[in-house]
PLY file of the C-alpha trace (Angstrom):
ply
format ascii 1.0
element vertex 88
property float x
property float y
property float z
element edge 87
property int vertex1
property int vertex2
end_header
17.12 -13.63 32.87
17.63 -17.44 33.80
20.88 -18.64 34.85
21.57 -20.29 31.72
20.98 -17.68 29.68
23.74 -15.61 31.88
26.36 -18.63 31.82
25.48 -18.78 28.05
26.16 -15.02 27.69
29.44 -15.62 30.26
30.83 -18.12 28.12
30.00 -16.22 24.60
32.17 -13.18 25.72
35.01 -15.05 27.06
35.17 -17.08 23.48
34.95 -13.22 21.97
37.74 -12.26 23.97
39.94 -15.36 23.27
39.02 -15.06 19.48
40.23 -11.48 20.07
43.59 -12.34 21.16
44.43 -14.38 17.95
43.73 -11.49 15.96
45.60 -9.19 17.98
48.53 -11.45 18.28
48.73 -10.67 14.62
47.49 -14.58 13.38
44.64 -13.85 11.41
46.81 -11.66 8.82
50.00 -13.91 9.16
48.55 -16.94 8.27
45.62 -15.51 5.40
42.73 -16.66 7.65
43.88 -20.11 7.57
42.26 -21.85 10.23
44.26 -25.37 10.07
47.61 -23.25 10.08
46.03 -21.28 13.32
44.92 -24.73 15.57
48.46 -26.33 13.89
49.99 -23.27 16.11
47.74 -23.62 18.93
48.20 -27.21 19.15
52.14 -27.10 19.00
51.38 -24.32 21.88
49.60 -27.27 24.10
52.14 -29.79 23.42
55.13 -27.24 24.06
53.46 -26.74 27.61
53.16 -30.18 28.18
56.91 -30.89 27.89
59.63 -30.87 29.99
60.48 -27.19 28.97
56.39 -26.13 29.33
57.03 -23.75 32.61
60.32 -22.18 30.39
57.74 -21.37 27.49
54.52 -20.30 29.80
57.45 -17.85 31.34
58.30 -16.29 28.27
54.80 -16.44 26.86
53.53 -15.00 29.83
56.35 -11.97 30.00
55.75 -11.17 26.08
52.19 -11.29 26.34
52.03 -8.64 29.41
54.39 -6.73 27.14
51.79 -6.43 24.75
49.03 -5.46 26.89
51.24 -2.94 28.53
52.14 -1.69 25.09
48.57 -1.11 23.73
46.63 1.25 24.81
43.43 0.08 24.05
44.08 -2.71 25.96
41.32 -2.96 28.94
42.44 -4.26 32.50
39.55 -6.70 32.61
41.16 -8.91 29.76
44.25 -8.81 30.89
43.47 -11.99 33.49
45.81 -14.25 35.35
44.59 -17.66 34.65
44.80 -20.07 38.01
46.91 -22.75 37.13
44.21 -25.41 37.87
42.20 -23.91 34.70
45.56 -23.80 32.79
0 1
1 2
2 3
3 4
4 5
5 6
6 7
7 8
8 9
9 10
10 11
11 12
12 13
13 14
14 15
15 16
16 17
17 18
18 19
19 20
20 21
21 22
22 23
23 24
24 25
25 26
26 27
27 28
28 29
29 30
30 31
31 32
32 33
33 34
34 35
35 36
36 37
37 38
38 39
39 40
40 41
41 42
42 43
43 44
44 45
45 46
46 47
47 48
48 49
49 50
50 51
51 52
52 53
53 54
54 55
55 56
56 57
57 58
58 59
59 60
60 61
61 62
62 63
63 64
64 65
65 66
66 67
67 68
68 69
69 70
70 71
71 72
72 73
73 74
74 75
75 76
76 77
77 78
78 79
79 80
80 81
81 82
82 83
83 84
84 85
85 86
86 87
């Protein structure tokens, strides 16, 4: 297989995965599917983390979220990542 073809397939899974999480977290039902209400939220995330009070909220984010992957069992160790904080 040529190397694109494996950073293609890379980069297909990890959008799976993150495509995942939003349904997981319960946004897909919430919000009826409505994808301007789900980037609104996402959005509100970035600009919350680029405050003054964004390490406060990645904190708590960070805390409920491994509460939730400790929580489900289904959950597999290999998505539960630590993201460096140059990629954040």
């Amino acid at each position: 297989m040529r190397t694109w073809q494996v950073e293609r397939r890379k980069r297909t899974r990890h959008l799976i995965e993150l495509g995942g999480l939003v349904v997981k977290a319960g946004l897909v039902n919430l919000t009826g599917d409505d994808r301007a209400i789900i980037l609104g939220a996402l959005l509100w995330m970035v600009d919350k983390l680029q405050s003054d009070q964004g390490e406060r909220a990645r904190a708590l984010w960070a805390a409920k979220g491994k509460q939730a992957f400790e929580a489900d069992p289904t959950t597999h160790k290999e998505t539960d990542r630590i993201v460096p904080a140059s990629h954040r």
